[in-house]
N, CA, C and O atoms as a MOPAC input file, in Angstrom:
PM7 MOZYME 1SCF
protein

 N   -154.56000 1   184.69600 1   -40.13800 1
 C   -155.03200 1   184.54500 1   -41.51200 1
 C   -154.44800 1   183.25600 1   -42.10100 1
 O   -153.22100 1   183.17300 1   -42.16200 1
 N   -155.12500 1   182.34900 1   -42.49300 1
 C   -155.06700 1   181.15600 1   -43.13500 1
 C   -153.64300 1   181.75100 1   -44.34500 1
 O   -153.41500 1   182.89300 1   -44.74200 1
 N   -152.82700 1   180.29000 1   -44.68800 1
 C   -151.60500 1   180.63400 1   -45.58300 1
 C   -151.91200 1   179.43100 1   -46.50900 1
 O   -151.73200 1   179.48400 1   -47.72600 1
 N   -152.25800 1   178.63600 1   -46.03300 1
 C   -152.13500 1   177.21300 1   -46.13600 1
 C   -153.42300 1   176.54100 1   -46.55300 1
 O   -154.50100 1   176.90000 1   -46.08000 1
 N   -153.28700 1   175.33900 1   -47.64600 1
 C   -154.36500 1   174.63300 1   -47.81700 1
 C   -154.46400 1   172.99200 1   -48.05000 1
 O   -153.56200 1   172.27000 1   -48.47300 1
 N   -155.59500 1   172.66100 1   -47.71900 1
 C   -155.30800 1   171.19100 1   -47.54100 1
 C   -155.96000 1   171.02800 1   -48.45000 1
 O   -157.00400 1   171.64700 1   -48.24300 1
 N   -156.00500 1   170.34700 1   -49.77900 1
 C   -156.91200 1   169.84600 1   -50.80300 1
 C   -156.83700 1   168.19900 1   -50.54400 1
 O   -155.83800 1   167.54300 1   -50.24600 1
 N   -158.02900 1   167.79400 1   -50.72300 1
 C   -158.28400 1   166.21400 1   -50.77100 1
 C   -159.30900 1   165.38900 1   -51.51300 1
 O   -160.50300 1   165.46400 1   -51.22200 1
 N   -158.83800 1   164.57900 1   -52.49900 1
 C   -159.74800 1   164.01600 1   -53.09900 1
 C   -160.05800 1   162.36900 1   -53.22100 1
 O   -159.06800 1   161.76400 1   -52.80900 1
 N   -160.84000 1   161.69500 1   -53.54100 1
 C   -160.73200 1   160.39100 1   -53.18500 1
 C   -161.15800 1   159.98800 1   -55.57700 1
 O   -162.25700 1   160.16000 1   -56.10400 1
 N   -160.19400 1   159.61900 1   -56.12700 1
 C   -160.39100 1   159.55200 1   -57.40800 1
 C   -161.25500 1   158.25200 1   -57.34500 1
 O   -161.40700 1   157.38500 1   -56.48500 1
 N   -161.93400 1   158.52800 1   -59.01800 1
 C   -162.77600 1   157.38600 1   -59.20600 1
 C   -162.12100 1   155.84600 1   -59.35900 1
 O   -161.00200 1   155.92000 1   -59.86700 1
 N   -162.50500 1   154.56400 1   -59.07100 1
 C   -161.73100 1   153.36600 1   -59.00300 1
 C   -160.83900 1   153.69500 1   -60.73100 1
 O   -161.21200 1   154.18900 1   -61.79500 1
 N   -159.65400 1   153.15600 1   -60.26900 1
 C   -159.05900 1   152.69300 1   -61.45400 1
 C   -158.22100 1   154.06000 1   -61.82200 1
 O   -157.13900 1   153.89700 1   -62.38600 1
 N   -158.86300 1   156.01200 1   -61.40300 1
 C   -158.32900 1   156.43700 1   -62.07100 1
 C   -157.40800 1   157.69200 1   -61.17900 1
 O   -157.34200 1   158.85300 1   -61.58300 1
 N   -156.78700 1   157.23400 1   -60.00500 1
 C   -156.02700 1   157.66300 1   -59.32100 1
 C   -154.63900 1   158.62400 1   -59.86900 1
 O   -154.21000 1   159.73200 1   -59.54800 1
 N   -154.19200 1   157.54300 1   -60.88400 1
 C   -153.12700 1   158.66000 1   -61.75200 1
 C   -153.24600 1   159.51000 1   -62.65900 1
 O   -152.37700 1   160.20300 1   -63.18800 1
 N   -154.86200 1   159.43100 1   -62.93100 1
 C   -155.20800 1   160.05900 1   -64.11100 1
 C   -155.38800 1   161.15500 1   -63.18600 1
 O   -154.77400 1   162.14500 1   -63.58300 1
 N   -156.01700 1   161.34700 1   -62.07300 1
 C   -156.47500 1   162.41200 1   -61.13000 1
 C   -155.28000 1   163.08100 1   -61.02600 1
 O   -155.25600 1   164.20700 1   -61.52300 1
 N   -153.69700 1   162.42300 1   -60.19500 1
 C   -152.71500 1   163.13900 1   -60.01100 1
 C   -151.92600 1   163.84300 1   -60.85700 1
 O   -151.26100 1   164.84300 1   -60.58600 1
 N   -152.06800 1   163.06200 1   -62.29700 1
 C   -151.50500 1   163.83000 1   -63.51700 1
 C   -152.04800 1   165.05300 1   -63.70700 1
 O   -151.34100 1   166.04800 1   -63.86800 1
 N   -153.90200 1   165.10000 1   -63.70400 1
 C   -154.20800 1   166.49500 1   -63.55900 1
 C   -153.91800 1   167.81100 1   -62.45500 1
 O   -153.71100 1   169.01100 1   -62.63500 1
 N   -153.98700 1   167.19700 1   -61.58800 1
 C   -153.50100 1   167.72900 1   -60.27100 1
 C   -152.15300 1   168.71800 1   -60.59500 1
 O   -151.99100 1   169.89000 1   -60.25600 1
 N   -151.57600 1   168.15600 1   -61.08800 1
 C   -149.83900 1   168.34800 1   -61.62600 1
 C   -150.00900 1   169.76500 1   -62.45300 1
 O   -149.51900 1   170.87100 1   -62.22600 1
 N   -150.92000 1   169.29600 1   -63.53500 1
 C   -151.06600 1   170.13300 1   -64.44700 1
 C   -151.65700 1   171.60000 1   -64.23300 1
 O   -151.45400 1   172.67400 1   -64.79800 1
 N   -152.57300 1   171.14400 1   -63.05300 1
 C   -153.82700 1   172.78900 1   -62.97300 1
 C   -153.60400 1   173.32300 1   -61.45900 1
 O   -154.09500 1   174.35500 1   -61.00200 1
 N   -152.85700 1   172.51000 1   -60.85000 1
 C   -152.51600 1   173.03900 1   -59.50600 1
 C   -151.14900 1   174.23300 1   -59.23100 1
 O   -149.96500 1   173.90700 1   -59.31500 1
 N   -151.51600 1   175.28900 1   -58.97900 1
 C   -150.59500 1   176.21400 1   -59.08300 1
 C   -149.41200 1   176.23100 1   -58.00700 1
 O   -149.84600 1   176.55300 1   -56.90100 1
 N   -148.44700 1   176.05100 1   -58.01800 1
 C   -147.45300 1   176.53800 1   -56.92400 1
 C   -147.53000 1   177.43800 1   -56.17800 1
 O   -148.27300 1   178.38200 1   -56.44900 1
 N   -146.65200 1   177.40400 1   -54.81100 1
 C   -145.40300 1   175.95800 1   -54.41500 1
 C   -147.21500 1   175.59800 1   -53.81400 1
 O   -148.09200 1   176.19900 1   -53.19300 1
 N   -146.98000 1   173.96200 1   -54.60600 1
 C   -147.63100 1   173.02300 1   -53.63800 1
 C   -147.05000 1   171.67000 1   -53.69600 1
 O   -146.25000 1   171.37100 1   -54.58200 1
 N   -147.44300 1   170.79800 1   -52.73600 1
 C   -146.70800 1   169.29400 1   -52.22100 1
 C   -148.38400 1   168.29200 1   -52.94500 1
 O   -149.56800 1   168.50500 1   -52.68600 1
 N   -147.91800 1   167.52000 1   -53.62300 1
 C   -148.74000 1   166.70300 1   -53.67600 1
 C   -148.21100 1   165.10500 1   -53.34000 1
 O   -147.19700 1   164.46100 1   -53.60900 1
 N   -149.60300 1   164.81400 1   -52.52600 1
 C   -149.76800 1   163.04200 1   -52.28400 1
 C   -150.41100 1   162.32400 1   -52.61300 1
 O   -151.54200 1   162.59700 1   -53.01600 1
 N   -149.81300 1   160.84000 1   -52.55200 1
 C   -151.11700 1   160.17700 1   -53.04300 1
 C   -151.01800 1   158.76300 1   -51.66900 1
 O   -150.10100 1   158.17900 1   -51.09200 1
 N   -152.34500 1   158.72200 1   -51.64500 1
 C   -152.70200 1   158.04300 1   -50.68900 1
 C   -153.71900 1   156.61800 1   -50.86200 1
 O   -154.32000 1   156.30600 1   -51.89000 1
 N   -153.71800 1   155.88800 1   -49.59000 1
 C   -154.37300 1   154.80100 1   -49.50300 1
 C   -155.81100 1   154.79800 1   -50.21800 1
 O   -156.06300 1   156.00200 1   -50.17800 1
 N   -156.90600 1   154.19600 1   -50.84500 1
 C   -158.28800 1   153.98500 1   -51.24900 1
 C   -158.34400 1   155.01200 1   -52.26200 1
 O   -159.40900 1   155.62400 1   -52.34400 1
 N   -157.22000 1   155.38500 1   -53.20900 1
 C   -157.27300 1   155.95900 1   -54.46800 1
 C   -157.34600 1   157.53700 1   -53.99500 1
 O   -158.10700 1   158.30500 1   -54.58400 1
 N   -156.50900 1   157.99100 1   -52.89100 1
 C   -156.48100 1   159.35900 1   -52.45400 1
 C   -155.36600 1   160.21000 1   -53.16500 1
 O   -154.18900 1   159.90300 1   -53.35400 1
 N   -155.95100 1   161.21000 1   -53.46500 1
 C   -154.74600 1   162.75100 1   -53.66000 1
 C   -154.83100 1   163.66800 1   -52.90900 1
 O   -155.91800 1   164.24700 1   -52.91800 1
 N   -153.97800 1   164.08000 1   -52.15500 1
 C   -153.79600 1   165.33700 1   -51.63700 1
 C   -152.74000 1   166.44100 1   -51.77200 1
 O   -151.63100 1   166.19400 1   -52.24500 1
 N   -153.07300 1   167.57700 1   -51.38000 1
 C   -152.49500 1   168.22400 1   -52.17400 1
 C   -152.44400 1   169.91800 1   -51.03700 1
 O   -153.32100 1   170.77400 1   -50.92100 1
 N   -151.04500 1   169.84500 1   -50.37800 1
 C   -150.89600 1   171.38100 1   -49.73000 1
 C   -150.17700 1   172.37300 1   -50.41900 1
 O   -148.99600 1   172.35100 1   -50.76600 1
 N   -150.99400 1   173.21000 1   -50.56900 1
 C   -150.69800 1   174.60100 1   -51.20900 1
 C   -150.69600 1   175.36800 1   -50.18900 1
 O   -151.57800 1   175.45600 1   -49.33500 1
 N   -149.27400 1   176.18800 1   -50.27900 1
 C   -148.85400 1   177.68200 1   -49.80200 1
 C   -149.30000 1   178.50800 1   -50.64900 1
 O   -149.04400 1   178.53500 1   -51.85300 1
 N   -150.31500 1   179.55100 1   -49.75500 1
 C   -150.56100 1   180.92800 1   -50.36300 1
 C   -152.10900 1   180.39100 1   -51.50300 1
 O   -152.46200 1   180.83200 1   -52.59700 1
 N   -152.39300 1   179.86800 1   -51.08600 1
 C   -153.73700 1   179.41500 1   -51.86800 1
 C   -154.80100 1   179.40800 1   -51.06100 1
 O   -154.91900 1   178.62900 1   -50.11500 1
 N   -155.94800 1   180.59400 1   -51.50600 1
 C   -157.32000 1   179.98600 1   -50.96500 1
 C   -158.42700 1   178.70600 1   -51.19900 1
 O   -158.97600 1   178.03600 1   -50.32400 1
 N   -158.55000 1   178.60800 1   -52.53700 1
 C   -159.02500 1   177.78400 1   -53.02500 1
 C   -158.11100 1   176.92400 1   -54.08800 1
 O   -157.05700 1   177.50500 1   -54.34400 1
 N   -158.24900 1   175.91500 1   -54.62900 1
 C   -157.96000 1   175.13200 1   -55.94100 1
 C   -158.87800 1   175.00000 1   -57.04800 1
 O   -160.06400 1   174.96700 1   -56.71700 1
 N   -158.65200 1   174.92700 1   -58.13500 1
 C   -159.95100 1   174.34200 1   -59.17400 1
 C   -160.13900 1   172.87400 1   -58.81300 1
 O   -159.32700 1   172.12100 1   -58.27600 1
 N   -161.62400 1   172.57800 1   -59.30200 1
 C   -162.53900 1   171.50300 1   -59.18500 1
 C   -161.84400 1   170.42000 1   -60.06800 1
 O   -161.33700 1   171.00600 1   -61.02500 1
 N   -161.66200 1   169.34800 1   -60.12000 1
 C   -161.25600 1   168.17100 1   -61.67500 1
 C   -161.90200 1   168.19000 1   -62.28800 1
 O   -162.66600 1   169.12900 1   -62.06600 1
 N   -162.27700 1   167.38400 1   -63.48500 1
 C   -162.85500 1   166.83800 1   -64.02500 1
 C   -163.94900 1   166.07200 1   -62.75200 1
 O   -163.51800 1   165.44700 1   -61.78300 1
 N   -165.52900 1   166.33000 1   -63.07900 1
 C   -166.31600 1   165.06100 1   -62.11800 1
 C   -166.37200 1   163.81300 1   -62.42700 1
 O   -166.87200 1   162.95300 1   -61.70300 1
 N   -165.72600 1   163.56600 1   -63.82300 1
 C   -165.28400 1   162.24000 1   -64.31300 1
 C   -164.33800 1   161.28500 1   -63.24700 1
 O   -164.38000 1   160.06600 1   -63.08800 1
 N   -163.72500 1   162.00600 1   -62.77600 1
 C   -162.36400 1   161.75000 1   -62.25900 1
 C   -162.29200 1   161.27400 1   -60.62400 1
 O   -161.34900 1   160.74400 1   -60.03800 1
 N   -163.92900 1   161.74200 1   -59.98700 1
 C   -163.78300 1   161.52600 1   -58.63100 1
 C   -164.63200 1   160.42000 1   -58.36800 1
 O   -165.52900 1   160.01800 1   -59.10900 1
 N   -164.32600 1   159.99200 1   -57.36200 1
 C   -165.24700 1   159.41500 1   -56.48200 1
 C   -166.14700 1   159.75600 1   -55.76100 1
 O   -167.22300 1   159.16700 1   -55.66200 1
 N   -165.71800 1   161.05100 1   -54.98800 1
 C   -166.75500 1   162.50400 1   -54.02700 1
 C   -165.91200 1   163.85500 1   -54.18500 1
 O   -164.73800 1   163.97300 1   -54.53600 1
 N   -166.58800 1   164.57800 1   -53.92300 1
 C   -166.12700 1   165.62400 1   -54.05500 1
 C   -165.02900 1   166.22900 1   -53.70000 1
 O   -164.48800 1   165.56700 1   -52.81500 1
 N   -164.43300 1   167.17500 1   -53.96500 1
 C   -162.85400 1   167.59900 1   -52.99500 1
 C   -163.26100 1   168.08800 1   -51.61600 1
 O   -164.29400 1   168.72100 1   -51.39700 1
 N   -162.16200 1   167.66300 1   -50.50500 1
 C   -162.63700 1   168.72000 1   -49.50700 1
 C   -161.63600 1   169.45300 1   -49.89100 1
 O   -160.95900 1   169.23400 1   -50.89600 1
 N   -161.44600 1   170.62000 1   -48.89300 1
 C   -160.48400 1   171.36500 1   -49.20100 1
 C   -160.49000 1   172.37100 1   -47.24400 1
 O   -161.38200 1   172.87400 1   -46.56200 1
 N   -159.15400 1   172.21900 1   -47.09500 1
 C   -158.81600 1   172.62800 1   -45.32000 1
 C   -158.41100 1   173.95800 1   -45.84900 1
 O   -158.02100 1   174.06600 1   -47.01100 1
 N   -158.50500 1   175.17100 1   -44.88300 1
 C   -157.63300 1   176.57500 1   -44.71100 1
 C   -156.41900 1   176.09500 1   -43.43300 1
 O   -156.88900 1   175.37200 1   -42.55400 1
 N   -155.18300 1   176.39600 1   -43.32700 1
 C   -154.74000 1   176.32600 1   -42.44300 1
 C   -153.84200 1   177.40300 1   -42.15600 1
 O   -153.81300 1   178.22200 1   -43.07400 1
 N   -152.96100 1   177.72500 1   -41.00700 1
 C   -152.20100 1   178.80000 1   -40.50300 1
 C   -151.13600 1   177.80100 1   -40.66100 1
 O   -151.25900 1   176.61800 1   -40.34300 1
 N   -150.34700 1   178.20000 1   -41.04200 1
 C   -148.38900 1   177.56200 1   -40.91500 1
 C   -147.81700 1   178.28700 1   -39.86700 1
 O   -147.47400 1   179.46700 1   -39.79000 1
 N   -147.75200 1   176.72500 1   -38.53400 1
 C   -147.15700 1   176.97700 1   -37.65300 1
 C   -145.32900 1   177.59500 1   -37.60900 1
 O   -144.78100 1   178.69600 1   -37.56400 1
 N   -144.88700 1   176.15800 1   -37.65400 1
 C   -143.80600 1   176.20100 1   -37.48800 1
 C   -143.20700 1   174.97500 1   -38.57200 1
 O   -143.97100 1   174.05300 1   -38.85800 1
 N   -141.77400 1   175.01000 1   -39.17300 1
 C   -141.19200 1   173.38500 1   -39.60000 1
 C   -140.63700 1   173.03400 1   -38.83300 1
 O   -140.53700 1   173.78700 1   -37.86500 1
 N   -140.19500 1   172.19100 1   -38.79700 1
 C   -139.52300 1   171.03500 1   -38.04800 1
 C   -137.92000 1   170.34400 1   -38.88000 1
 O   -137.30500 1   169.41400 1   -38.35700 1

């Protein structure tokens, strides 16, 4: 059974921090957020099936979003 989730979004030009600030705000814990190369956020949540959508102001394309199993840490 999936534990784990991969959220990924690619924000609209220019508004990358505006995306992660929301992210911050509506994304429920424990999750790790990143930010990445070509205006990317991502975002792994423990114990989450889904995430809410942003603002569509805010993207560039749509979120994907991964299920994953938590192997092991390291």
């Amino acid at each position: 059974m999936a534990d784990t989730l991969m959220w990924e979004v690619r924000a609209a030009p220019g508004r990358r921090s505006e995306l992660a600030s929301w992210v911050v705000e509506h994304v429920p814990g424990p999750a790790e957020v990143y930010l990445g190369g070509q205006d990317r956020v991502v975002v792994i949540a423990r114990g989450a099936s889904r995430l809410p959508e942003p603002p569509p102001e805010l993207l560039a394309r749509p979120v994907a979003q991964w299920p994953f199993t938590h192997h092991r840490s390291l």
